[in-house]
Structure formats: C-alpha cells, structure tokens
MARKE-137225 format. One record per residue: x, y, z of N, C-alpha, C in turn; residue in three letters. Coordinates in pm, whole numbers, plus 50000, padded with zeros to 5 digits. Layout:
XYZXYZXYZala
...
This chain:
500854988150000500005000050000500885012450000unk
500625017549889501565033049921501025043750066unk
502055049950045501795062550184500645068550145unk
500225071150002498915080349960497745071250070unk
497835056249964496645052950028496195045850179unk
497835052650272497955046750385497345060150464unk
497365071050379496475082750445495495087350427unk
495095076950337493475080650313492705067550387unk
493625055550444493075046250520492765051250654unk
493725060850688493875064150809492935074850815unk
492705081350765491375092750773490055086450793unk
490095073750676488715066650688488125062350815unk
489105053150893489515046751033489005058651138unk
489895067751076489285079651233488055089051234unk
486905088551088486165094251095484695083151140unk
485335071951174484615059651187484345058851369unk
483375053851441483145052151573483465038351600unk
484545032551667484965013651647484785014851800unk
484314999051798484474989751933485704987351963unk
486034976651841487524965951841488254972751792unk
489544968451848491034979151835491664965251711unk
491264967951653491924960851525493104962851389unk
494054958051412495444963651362495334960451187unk
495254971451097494504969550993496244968250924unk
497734968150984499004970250898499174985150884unk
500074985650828500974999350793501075011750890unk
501135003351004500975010951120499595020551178unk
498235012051115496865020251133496435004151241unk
496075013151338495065001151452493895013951474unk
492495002251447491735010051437491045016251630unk
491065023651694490775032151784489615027551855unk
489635015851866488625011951969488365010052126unk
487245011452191487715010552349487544998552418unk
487884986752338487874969552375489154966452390unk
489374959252454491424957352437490794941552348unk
490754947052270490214928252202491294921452209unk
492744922952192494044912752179494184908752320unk
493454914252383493604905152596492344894852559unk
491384900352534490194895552527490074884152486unk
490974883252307491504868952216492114856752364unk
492834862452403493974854052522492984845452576unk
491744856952657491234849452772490244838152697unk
489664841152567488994829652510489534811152507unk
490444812352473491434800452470491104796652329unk
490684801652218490414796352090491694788952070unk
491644777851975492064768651945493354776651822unk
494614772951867495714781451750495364779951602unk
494814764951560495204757751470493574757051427unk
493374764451341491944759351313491394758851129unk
492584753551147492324745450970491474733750960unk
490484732650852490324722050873488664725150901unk
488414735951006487424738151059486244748751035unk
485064753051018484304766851016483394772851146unk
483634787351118483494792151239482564797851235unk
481304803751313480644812951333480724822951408unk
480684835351409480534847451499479714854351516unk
478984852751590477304855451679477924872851737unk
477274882951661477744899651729479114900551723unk
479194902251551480544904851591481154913651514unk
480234923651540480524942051563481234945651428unk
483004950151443483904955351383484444940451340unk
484214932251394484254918551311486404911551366unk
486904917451488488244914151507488214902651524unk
487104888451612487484880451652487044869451476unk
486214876651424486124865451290487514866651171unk
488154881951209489224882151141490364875651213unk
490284874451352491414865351389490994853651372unk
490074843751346489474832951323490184826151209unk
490004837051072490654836850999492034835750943unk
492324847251014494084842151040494814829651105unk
493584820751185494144807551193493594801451145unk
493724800951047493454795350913491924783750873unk
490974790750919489704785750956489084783350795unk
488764772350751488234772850635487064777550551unk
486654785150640485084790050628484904800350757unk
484924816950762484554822150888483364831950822unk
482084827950920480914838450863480514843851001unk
480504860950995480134869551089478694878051070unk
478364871851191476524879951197476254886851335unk
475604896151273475004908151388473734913351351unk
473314920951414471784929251402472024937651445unk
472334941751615472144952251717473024961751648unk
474524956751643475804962851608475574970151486unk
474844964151378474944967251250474034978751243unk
473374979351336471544988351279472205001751345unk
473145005651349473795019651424473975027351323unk
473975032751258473895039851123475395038351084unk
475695050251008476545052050898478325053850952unk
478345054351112479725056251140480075048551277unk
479085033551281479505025951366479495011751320unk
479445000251386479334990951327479754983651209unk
478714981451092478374972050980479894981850935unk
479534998550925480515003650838481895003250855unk
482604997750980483744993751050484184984151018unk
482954971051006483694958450975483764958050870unk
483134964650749483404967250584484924971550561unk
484814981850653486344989550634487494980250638unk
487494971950766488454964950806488474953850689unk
487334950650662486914934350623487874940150476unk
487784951850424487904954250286490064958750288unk
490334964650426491904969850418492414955250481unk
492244943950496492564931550550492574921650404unk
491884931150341491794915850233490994902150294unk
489924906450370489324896750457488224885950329unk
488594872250344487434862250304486744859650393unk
485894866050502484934866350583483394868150527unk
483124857350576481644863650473480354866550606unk
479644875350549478714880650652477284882750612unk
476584881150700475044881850716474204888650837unk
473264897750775472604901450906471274890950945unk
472314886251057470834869651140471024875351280unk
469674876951316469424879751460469924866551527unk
470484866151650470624854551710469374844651746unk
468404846751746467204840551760466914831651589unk
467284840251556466754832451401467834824451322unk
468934821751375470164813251363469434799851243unk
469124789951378468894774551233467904784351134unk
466614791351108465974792251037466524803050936unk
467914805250942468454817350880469214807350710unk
469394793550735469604783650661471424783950641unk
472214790550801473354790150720474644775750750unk
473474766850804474104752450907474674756850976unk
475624744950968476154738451130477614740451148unk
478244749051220479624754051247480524747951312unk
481904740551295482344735551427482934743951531unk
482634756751540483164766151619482224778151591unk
481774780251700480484792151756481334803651893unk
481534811951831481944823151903480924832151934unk
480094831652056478834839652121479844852652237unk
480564862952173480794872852291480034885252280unk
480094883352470479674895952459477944900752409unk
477404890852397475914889252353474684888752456unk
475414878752524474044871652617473444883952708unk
474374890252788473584899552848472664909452808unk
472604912052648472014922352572470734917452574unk
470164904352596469374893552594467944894152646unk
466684894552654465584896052701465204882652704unk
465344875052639465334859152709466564849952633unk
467864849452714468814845752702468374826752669unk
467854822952722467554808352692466884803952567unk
466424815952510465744811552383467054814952307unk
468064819052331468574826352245469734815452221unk
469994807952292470854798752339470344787552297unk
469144781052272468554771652181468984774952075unk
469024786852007468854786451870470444791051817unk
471624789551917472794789351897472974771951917unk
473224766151981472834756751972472534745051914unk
471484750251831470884742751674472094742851568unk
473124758951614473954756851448475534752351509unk
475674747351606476854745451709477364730951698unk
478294729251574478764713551525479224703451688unk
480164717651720481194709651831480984718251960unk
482104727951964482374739552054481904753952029unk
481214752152116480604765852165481744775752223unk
482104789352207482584794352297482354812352341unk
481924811952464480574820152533481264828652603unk
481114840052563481714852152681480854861352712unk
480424862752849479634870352915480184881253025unk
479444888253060479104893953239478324883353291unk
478944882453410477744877953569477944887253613unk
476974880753729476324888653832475774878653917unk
475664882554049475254869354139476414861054182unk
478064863354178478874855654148479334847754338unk
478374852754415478494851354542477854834254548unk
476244839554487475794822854474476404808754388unk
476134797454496476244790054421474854779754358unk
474074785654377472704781654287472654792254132unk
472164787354079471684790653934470784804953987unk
471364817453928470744827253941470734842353853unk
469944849253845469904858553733469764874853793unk
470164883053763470124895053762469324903353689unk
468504909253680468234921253604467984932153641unk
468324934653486468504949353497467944962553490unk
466884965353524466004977153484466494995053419unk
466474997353337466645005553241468305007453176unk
468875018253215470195020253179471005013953344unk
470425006853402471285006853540472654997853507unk
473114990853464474484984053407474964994753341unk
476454999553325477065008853318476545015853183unk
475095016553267474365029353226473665026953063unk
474145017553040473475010052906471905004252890unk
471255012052792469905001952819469724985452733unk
470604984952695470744976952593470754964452670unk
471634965852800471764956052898470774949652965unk
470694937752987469364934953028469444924453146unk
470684915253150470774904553246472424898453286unk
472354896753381473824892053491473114876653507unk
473404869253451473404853053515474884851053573unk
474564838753720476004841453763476574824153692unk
477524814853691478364806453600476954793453609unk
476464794453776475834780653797474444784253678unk
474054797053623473104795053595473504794153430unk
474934799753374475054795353236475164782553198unk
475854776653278476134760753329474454754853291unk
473554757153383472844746453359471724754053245unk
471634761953169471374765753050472214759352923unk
473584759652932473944751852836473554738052823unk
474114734952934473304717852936472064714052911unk
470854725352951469954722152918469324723252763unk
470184729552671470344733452517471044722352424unk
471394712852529472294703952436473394696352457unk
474224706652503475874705352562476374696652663unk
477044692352632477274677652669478374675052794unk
479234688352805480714694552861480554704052866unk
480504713853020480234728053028481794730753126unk
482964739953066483624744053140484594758553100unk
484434765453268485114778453311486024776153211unk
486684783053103487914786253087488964798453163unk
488064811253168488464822253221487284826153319unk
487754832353430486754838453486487414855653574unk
486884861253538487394875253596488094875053771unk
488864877653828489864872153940489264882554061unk
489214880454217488534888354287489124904154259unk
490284899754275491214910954310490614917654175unk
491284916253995490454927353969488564927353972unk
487954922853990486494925254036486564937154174unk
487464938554223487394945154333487694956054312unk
489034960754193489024972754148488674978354030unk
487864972254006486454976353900485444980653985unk
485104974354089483904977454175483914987954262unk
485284990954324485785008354358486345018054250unk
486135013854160486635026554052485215029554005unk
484385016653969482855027453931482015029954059unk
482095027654187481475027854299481795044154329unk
483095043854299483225064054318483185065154488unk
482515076954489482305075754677480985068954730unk
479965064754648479315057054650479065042654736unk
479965048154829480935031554929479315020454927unk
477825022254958476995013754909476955006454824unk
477325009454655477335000254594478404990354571unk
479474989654641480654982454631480264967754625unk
479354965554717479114950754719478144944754594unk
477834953754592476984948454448477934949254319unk
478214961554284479284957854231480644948054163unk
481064943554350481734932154365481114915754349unk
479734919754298479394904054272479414900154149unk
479814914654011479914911653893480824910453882unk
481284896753732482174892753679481944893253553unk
483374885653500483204882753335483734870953339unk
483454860653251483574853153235483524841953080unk
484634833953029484604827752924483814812252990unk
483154807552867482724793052891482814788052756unk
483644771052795483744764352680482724749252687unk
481644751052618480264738452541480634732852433unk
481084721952456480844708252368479744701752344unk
479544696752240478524684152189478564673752243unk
C-alpha cells in the first residue's frame, strides 16, 4: 500500500466510531475502546483451526472473525443485528472497512441470534457467542437457537452477576442501570450459564476464564466512586469465558 493510500486509510479509520482495536498494517490500529488482543487470550480459541468453520454471533467491527481467519479457519461467517443497525459511522461500516483493508474472506450476514437454524446458514464447528448474552431479554431462547447451528464447541463470553451464589441465578436489569446501558438486560451468575447450556444440548460445560477477585474489586471501587453502598453489588459482577461441547 503506498503512503497516499495509507492516508486516506487512516482518515477513513478515524472518521469511523469502532468497538475493536483492530490492527489493519501499515501502522493504522483502528481506535477502539475493547482491548480485544487481551480479550483473544482469555477465550482460549484453538491456535490451529484449519480444517474447521466458524461462526461469529455479534461480531461488531468483526476482530474476533478476522482473527478466526488468520488461523486459518476454512470458512469464517460473521453475523449481527444490534451492532449493524447503528447507522453510517458505527458498526456494519467498520467491519466493511476492516473486512475490505485486511483483504478479509469473511463472509457476513445480518441473522438475529434468535433466528440462527431458520436463517439456513448450518452447522459450524466453532460458535463464538461474545459479549451477547447479556444484551438478551430471554437469554435461553437465544441459546437454543445457537445451539441448533453449534457442530462441536461453543465458545461464550459474558458478564455475571450473582457471582456470590452457588445456585443458578439471574440479575436484572432495569433501564440504563448496568454501566448505564439500556441495551443491557441480564447478569446470570456461571451456575446458571452452566445449567442453560446443558439444558440446550451441551454435553461438557467448562470455566475457561473467569474475571479474578482482586480485579472485580478494582472495578467495583473505581465505578462505585464515593458511593461506598454500591461496592458490594458491584463486587458480585464478573466476566467470564465458557467452553460447550457436543
């Protein structure tokens, strides 16, 4: 790429609103407020994924279907709704950008997560759900119908909430109260993703990553402010990866 069109990439990139901090070469990473390359780590995706096709359930600016790709996945198709329906300088138009300065063979579709099997695009051996479930108004339907297109491994990254219990339990959220988002809708804490997966299918439900007290604790005094009441509530949310087998 010449310098011309390394500065007209770079203009494009910054008049754009990104999630994922995605390194497009020639020294342009696109300006997002996700550390997605920590994020990749805590997933545990598989190095080597030749051989295999992937799905990506919300996936925004599209970094984790382009790293999908780069390990050499024989088939990676990325779908969203929420992400995409943001108009003209977020989303759909981000992962075009990238999808198009990557030289990306990613292919994409707008399928609500609910309408997955009836969207006709089969059966994946690798289902990447981040970052989704909590957006969710009934997370269990939503999870059937991931599920249906889920060859092998599922792999699920959420928020909890509730992380004190050890019974199956749910959070919600009434209006913008999760950092202030209305979009947000529910904190399940592990026992209750646990027996949702299983009850969808999954055959092997296990923690890969789970957010550590210590930082949960200084997340929970940095947005608690002087607020010293909400600390404990606070301190019962986590994040967490989960890996579902067939």
């Amino acid at each position: 790429m010449s310098d011309e069109n390394a500065r007209a990439l770079a203009e494009r990139v910054e008049a754009l609103s990104w999630f994922h901090s995605i390194d497009l070469g020639h020294g342009i990473v696109t300006p997002g407020s996700d550390d997605s390359a920590a994020k990749l780590t805590r997933l545990h995706l598989p190095e080597d994924l030749r051989g295999q096709t992937v799905l990506d359930i919300g996936a925004y600016d599209g970094f984790f279907s382009f790293a999908a790709e780069r390990r050499g996945a024989d088939r990676v198709l990325a779908v969203d709704t929420l992400a995409w329906e943001r108009g003209d300088s977020s989303g759909r138009p981000c992962f075009e950008l990238a999808h198009r300065a990557l030289g990306s063979k990613v292919a994409s579709q707008k399928v609500d997560i609910h309408d997955l099997a009836e969207a006709g695009i089969g059966t994946f051996d690798v289902v990447l759900c981040l970052g989704v479930i909590y957006h969710l108004r009934d997370p269990l339907r939503a999870l059937e119908a991931v599920a249906q297109v889920t060859g092998d491994l599922l792999v699920l990254e959420t928020h909890t909430d509730a992380t004190h219990l050890r019974r199956p339990a749910m959070v919600f959220y009434e209006g913008d109260e999760l950092a202030g988002d209305a979009s947000n809708w529910c904190g399940p804490n592990e026992a209750q993703l646990e027996s949702w997966l299983r009850d969808v299918g999954f055959r092997e439900v296990k923690v890969v990553y789970r957010r550590s007290l210590a930082e949960r604790a200084a997340r929970a005094a940095y947005h608690a402010g002087l607020r010293l009441d909400r600390l404990p509530r606070l301190l019962d949310q986590g994040r967490v990866v989960v890996h579902a087998r067939k």
